[in-house]
C-alpha positions as CSV (number, residue, x, y, z in Angstrom):
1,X,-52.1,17.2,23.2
2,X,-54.0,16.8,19.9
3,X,-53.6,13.2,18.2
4,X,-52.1,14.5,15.3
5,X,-49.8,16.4,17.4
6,X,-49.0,12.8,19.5
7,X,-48.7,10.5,15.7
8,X,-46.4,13.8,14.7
9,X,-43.9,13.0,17.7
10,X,-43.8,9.5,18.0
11,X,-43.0,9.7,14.0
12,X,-40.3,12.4,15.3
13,X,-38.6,9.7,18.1
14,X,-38.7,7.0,15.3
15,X,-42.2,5.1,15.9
16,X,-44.1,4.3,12.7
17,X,-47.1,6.3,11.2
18,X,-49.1,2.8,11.4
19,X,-48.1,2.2,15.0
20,X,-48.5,5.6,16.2
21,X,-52.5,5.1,15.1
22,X,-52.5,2.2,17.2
23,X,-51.1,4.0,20.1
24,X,-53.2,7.2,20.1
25,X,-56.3,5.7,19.7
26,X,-55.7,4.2,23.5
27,X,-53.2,6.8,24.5
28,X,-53.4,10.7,24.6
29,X,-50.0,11.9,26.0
30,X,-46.5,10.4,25.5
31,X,-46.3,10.3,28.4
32,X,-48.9,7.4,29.1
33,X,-47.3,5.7,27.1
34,X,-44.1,5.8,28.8
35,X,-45.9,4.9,31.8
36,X,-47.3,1.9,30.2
37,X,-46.3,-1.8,29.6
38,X,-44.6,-3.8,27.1
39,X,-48.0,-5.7,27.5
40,X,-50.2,-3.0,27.3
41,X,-49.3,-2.2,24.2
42,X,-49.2,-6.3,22.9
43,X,-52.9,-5.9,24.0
44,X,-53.7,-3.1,21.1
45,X,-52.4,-5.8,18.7
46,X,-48.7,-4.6,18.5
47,X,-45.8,-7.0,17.9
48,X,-44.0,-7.4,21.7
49,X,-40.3,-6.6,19.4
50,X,-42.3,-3.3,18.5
51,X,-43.5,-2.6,21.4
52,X,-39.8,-2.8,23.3
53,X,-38.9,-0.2,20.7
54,X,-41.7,2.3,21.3
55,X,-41.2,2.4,25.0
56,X,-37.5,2.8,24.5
57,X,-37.6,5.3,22.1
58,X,-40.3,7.2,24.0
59,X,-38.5,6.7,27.1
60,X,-38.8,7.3,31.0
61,X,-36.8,10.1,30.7
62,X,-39.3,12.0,28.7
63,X,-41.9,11.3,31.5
64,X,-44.1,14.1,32.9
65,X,-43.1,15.7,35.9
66,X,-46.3,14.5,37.6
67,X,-45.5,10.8,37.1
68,X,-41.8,11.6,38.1
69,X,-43.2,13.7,41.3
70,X,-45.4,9.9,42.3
71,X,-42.0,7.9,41.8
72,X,-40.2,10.1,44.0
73,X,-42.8,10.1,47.0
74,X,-43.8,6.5,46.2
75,X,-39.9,5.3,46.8
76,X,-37.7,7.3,48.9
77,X,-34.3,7.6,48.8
78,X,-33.1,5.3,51.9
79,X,-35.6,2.8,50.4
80,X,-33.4,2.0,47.5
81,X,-30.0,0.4,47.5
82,X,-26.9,1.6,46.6
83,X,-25.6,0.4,43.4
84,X,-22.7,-1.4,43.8
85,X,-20.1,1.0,41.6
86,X,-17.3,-0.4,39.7
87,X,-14.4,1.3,38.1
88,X,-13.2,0.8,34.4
89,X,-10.0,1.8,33.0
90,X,-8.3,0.7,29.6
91,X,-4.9,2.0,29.8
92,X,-3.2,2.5,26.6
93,X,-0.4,0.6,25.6
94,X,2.6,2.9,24.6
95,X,4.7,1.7,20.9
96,X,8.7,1.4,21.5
97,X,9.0,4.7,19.3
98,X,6.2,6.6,22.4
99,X,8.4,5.1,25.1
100,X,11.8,6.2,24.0
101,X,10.5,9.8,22.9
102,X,9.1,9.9,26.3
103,X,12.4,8.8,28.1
104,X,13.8,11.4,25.9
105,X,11.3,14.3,27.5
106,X,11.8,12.9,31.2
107,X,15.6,12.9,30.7
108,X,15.7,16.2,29.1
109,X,13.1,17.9,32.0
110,X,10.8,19.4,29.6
111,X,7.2,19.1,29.0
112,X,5.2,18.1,26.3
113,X,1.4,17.0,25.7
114,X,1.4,13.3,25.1
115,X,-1.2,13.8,21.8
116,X,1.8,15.7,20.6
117,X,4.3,13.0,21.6
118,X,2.1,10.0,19.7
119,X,1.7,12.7,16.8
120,X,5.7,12.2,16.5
121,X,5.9,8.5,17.7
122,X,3.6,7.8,14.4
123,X,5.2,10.2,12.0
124,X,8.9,8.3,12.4
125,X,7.9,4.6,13.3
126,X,9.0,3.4,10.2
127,X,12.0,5.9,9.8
128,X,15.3,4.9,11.6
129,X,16.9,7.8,13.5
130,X,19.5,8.1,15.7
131,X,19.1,9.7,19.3
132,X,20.6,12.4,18.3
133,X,18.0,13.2,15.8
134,X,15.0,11.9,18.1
135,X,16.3,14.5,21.1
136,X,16.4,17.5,18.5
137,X,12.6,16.7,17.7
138,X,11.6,16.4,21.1
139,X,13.4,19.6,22.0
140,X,12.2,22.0,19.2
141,X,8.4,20.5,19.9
142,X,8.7,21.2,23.3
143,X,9.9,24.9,21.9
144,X,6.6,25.4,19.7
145,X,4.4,24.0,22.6
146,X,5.9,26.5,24.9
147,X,5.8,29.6,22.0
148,X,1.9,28.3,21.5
149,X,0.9,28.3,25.5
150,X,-1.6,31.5,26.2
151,X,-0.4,34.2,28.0
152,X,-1.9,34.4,31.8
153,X,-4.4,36.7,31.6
154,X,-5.4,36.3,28.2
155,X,-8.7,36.7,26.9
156,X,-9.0,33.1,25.9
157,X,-12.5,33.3,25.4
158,X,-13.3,36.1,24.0
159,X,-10.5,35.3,21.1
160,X,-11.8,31.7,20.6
161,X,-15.1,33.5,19.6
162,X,-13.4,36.0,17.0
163,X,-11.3,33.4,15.6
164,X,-14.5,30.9,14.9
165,X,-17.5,33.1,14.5
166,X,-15.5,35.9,12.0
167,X,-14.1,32.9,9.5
168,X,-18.1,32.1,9.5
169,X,-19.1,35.7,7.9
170,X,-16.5,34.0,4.8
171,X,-18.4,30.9,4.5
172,X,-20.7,30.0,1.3
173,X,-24.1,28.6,1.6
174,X,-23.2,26.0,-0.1
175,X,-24.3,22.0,-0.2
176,X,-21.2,20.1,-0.5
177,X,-21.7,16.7,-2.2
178,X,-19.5,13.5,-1.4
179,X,-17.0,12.7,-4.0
180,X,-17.6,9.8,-6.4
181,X,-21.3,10.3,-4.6
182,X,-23.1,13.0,-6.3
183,X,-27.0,11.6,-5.1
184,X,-26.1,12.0,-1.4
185,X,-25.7,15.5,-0.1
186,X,-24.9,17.1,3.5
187,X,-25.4,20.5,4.4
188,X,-21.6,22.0,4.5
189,X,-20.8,26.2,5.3
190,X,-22.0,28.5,7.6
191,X,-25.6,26.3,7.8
192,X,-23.5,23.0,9.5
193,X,-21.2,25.8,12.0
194,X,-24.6,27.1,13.0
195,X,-26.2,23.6,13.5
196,X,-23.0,22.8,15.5
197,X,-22.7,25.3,17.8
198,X,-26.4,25.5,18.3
199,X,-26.2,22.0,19.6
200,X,-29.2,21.1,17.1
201,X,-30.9,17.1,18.0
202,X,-31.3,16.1,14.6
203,X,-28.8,17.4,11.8
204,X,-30.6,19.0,8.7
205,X,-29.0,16.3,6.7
206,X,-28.1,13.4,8.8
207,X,-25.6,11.4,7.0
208,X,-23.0,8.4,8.2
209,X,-20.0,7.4,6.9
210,X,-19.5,3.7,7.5
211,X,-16.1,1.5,6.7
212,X,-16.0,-2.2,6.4
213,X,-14.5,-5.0,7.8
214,X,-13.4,-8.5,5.9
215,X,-14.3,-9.7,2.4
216,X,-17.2,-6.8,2.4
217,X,-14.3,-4.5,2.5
218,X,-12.9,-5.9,-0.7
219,X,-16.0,-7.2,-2.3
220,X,-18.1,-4.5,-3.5
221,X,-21.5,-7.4,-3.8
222,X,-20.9,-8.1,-0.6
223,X,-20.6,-4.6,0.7
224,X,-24.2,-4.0,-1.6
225,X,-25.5,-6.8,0.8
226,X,-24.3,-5.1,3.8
227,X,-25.9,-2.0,2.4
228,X,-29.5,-3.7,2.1
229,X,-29.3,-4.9,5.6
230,X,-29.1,-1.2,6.7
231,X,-31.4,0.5,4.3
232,X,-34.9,0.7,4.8
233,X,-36.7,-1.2,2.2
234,X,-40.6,-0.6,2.8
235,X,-43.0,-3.0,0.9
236,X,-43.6,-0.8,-2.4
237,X,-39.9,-1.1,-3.1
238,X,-39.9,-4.5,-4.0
239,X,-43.6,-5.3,-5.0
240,X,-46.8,-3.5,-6.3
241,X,-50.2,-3.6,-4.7
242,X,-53.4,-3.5,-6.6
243,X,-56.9,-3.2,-5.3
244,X,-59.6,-5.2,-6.5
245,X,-62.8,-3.5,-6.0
246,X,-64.6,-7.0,-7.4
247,X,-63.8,-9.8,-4.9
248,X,-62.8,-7.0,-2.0
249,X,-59.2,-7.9,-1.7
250,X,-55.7,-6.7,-2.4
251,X,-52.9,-8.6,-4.7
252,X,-49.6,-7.6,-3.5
253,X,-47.2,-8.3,-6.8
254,X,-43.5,-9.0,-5.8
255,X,-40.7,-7.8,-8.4
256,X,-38.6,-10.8,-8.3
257,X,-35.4,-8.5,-9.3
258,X,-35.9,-5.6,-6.8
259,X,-36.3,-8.9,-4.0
260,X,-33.4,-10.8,-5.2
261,X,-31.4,-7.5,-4.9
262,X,-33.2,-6.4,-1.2
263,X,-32.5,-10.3,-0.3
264,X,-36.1,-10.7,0.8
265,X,-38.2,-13.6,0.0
266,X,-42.6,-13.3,-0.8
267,X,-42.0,-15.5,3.1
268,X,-40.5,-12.5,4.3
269,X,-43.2,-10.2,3.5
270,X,-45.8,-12.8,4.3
271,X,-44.2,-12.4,7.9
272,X,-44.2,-9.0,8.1
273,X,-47.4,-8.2,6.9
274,X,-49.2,-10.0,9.6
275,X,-47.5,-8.0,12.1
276,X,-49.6,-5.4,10.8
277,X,-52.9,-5.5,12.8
278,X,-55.1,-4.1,10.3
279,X,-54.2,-7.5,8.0
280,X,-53.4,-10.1,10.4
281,X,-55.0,-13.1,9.8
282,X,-55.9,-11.6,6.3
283,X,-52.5,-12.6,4.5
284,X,-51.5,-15.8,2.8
285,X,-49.2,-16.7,-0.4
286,X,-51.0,-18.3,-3.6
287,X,-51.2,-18.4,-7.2
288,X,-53.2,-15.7,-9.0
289,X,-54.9,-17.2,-12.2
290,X,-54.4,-14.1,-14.1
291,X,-50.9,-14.1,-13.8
292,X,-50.1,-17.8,-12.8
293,X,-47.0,-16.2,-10.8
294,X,-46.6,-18.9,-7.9
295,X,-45.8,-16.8,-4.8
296,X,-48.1,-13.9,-5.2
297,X,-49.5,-12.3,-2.2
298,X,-53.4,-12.0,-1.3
299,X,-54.9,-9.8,1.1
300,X,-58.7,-10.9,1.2
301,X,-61.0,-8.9,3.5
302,X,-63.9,-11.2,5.7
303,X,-67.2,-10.8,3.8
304,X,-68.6,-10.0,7.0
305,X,-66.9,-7.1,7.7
306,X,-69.0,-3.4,7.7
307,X,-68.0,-1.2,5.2
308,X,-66.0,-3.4,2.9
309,X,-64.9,-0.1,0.5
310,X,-63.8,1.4,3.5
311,X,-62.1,-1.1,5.4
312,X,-59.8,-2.2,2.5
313,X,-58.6,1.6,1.9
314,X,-57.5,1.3,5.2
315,X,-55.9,-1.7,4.8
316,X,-54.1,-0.3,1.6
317,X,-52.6,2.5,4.0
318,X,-52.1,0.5,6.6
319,X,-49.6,-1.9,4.4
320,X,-48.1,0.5,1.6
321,X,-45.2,1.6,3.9
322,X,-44.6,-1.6,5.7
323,X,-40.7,-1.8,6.7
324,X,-39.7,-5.3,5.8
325,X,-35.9,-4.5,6.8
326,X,-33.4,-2.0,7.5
327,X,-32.2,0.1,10.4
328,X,-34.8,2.8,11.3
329,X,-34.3,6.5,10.2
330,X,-31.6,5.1,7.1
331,X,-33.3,6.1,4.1
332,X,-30.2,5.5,1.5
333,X,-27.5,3.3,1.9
334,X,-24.8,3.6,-1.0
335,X,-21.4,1.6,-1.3
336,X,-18.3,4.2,-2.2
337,X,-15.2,2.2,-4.1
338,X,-12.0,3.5,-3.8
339,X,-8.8,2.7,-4.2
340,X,-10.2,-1.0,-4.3
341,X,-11.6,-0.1,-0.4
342,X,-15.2,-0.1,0.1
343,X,-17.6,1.4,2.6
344,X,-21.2,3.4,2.9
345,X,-22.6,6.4,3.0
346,X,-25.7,6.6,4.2
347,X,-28.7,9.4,4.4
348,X,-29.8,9.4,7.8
349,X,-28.7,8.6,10.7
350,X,-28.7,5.7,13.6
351,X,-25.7,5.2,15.0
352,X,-27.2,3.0,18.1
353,X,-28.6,0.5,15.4
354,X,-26.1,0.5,13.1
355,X,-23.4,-0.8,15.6
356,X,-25.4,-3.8,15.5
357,X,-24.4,-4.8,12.0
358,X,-22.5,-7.5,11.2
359,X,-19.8,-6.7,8.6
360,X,-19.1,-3.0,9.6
361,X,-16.3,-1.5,11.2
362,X,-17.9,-0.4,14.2
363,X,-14.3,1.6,15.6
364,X,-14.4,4.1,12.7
365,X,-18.3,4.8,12.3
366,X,-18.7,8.4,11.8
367,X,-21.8,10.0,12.3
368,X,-22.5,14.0,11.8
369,X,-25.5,13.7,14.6
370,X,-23.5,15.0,17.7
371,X,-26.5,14.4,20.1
372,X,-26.4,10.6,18.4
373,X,-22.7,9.7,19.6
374,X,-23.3,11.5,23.0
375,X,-26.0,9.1,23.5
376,X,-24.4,6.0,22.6
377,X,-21.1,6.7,23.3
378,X,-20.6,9.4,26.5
379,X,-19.7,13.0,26.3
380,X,-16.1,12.6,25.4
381,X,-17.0,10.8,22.3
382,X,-19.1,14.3,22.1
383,X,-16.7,16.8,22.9
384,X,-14.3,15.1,20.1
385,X,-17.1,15.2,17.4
386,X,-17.8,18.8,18.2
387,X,-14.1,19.4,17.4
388,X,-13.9,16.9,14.4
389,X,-17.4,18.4,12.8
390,X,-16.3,22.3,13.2
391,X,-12.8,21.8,12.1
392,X,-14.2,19.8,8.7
393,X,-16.9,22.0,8.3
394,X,-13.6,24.8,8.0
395,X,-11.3,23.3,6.5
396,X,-13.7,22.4,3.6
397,X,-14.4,25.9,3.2
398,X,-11.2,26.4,2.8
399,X,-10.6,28.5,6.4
400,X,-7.8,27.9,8.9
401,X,-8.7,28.3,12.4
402,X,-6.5,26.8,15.5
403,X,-8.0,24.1,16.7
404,X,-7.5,25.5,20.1
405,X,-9.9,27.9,19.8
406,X,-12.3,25.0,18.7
407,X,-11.3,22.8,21.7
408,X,-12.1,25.4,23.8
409,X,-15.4,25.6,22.7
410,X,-16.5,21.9,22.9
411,X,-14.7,22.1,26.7
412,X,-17.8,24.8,27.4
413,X,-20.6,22.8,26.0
414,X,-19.8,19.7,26.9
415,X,-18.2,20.7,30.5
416,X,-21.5,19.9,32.2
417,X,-21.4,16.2,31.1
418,X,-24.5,17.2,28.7
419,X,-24.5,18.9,24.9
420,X,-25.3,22.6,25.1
421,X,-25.9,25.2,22.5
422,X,-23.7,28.5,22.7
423,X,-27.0,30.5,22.6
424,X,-29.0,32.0,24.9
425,X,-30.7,28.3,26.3
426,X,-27.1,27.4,26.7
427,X,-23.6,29.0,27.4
428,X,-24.4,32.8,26.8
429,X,-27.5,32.3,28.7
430,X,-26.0,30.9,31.9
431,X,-23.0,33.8,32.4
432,X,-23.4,35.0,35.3
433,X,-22.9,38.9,34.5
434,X,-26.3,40.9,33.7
435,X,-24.8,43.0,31.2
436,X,-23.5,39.7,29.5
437,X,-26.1,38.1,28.8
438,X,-28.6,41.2,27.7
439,X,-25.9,42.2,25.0
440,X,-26.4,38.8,23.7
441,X,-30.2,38.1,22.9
442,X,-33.3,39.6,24.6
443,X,-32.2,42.4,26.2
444,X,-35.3,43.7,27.9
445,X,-35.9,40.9,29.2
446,X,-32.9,40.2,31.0
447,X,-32.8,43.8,32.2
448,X,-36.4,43.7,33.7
449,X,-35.6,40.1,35.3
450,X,-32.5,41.7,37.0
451,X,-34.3,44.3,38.3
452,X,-36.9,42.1,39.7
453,X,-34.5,39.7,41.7
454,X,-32.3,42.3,42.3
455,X,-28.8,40.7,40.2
456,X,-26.0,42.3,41.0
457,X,-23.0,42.5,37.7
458,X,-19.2,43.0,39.5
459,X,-18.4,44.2,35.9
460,X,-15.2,41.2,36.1
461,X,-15.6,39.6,32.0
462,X,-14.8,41.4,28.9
463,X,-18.2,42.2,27.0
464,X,-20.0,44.5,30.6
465,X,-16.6,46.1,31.0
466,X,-16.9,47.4,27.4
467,X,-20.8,47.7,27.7
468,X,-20.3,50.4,30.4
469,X,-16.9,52.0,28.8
470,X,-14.6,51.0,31.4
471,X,-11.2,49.1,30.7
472,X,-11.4,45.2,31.0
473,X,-9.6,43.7,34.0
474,X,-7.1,41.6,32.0
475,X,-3.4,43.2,30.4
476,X,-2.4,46.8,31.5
477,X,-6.2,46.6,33.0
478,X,-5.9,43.4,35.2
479,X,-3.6,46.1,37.5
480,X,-4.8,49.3,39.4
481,X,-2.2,51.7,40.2
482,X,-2.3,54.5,43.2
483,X,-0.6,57.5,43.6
484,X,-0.5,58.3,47.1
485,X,1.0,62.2,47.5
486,X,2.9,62.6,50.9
487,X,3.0,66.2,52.8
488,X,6.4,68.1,53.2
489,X,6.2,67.4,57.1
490,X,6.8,63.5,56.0
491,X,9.4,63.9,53.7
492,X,10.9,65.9,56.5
């Protein structure tokens, strides 16, 4: 792998342009530097809080098969202990109006979807009705959960796809900007379905929508300060650098405003700069005599050094886009008012990170990166932002599709405890009929590959049966009838 190619994925897995240098002047795959230590990289001059984050953003996981193939014959399998297990469960605590709707159902013998049953329980917990009353609801929900039930036999699949993908060929191309928020944008229509269901890693327009807890709820300068500690503020935010040629240094020129507003200090910067291995040791605070501004910054090269012209150009680049704060990948971080509630919106997206700020209200984060809250939260969380995301993505198009049909698809891409696309590297390309799969993508392909290994297609789904002009085995079809003509010697 080329170097550029290596700086141009570590910047891709959240790692720094400037650290990435570092890295790929000692390291040539990724994958060395997964296999290396947090020491190693200390060594090459990187902060030992940095270099936690590379490794864990680079990963084992993303190790090469070699390294993987050592492990495995290194350490073998009745070599390593079990790991104890242990078993969670947070049982949820039923409200008096759930438990006497659900006394109701038992008494009555019917059956009814508890979602459906805290649906109600919420909808009338402030209302006072009788029994009476209470038993007529339960009894007519139970009727439209029965009347809504699929038919056995039914081409459930095949009518979740019609009833998602035709709505899509109604869909705009549209942007659809956040109300009240007009300089943050997400990507909204048949672009967001298409990211969804494709199971995309990184959203075109990552974005979070983050609530608030205590006085920053209320306060809207105290949410602003809870909006600083999650936006990235890099040096040239909040101070100017200038270059001067004649004693070989660099002034770095804080903006006393923009810091008081970032809440960073000429110490913080003083501390973060020497991080920076191409300054370290180079950085100090003093007065500047043509602008007798106590607190000024000076970066002042060793006269020794070769090159001096060179050296502080590289200095320059090395500190322009210092990060002095923030939560990686947040590039915007705006407070939203209303009705007297704050919270942010953000551009980008890190949900992992985020969490970790105080002042948030980390039960109602929202995220639009599905691969994001799969990570940090389990598939489940997953499977219920697939559903959340496509049914928004709908509705604000102004289309009404069942959510059942949605469910269903989140059950087949998340059903393997990991995030797959509905393409051909995901659902579709798994079925196990032939015929199935070549009338999706690549047809040749699949064809010639059949042929090779010598597939056989039993013709049992919808889309081969129609492929070869033969009746699908579901309704009138999922029945074969035989007439059987006897002779007149056995009907005598």
């Amino acid at each position: 792998m080329a170097k550029k190619d290596t700086i141009s994925a570590l910047q891709k897995r959240g790692v720094s342009e400037e650290v990435a240098t570092v890295l790929v002047n000692r390291y040539s795959k990724l994958s060395e530097i997964a296999a290396s230590d947090v020491s190693d990289l200390i060594a090459l001059g990187i902060d030992a809080e940095v270099a936690k984050e590379v490794l864990e953003k680079v990963g084992p996981a993303r190790r090469s098969t070699k390294t993987r193939a050592k492990a495995t014959v290194a350490v073998s399998e009745d070599d390593v202990p079990a790991a104890p297990t242990e078993e969670y469960s947070n049982p949820r605590e039923m409200s008096e109006t759930e438990i006497r709707l659900v006394g109701i159902m038992d008494r009555l013998g019917l059956t009814i979807p508890f979602k459906v049953i805290a649906d109600m329980a919420d909808r009338i917990k402030n209302a006072d009705l009788s029994d009476e009353i209470c038993e007529k609801l339960v009894i007519r929900a139970h009727e439209m959960y029965e009347s809504h039930r699929m038919v056995q036999n039914e081409a459930a699949g095949g009518m979740a796809a019609h009833s998602s993908g035709e709505p899509g060929t109604q869909m705009n191309l549209r942007t659809f900007h956040f109300a009240g928020v007009a300089s943050i944008s997400v990507t909204q229509g048949l672009p967001r379905l298409l990211e969804i269901v494709d199971a995309r890693r990184e959203p075109s327009t990552p974005s979070m929508n983050i609530p608030l807890v205590g006085l920053a709820k209320e306060n809207k300068a105290i949410a602003e300060h809870v909006g600083t500690e999650i936006e990235i503020t890099n040096l040239l935010d909040v101070a100017s650098v200038e270059t001067d040629l004649t004693n070989m240094r660099l002034l770095i020129i804080p903006n006393p405003t923009l810091m008081d507003k970032r809440n960073i200090t000429v110490d913080d910067i003083v501390e973060r700069l020497n991080k920076i291995k191409a300054v370290r040791g180079y950085v100090e605070k003093t007065a500047i005599s043509d602008s007798n501004v106590d607190g000024n910054i000076v970066i002042t090269m060793d006269p020794a050094t070769p090159a001096p012209f060179t050296k502080l150009l590289e200095m320059y680049e090395a500190i322009k886009n210092a990060r002095l704060k923030g939560v990686e990948g947040i590039d915007r971080a705006l407070v939203q008012e209303k009705d007297g509630i704050c919270s942010i919106i953000t551009e980008g997206s890190n949900l992992e990170e985020v969490l970790k700020i105080e002042g948030i209200d980390r039960d109602n984060v929202m995220t639009n990166s599905i691969a994001e809250v799969a990570d940090v939260f389990g598939i489940e969380a997953a499977r219920n932002s697939i559903i959340y995301e496509a049914t928004s993505t709908l509705k604000n198009a102004g289309l009404d599709v069942d959510i059942r049909h949605i469910m269903l698809v989140a059950d087949l891409m998340t059903n393997d405890g990991t995030v797959r696309a509905i393409g051909r590297n995901g659902v579709s390309g798994k079925k196990s009929s032939v015929l199935a799969r070549a009338a999706f993508e690549i047809t040749a392909a699949h064809l010639l590959h059949a042929a090779m290994v010598g597939e056989v297609d039993n013709l049992e789904g919808v889309t081969e049966n129609i492929i070869v002009g033969q009746p699908v085995t579901l309704g009138t079809g999922a029945i074969k009838l035989y007439y059987d003509p006897k002779s007149k010697e056995d009907k005598e």
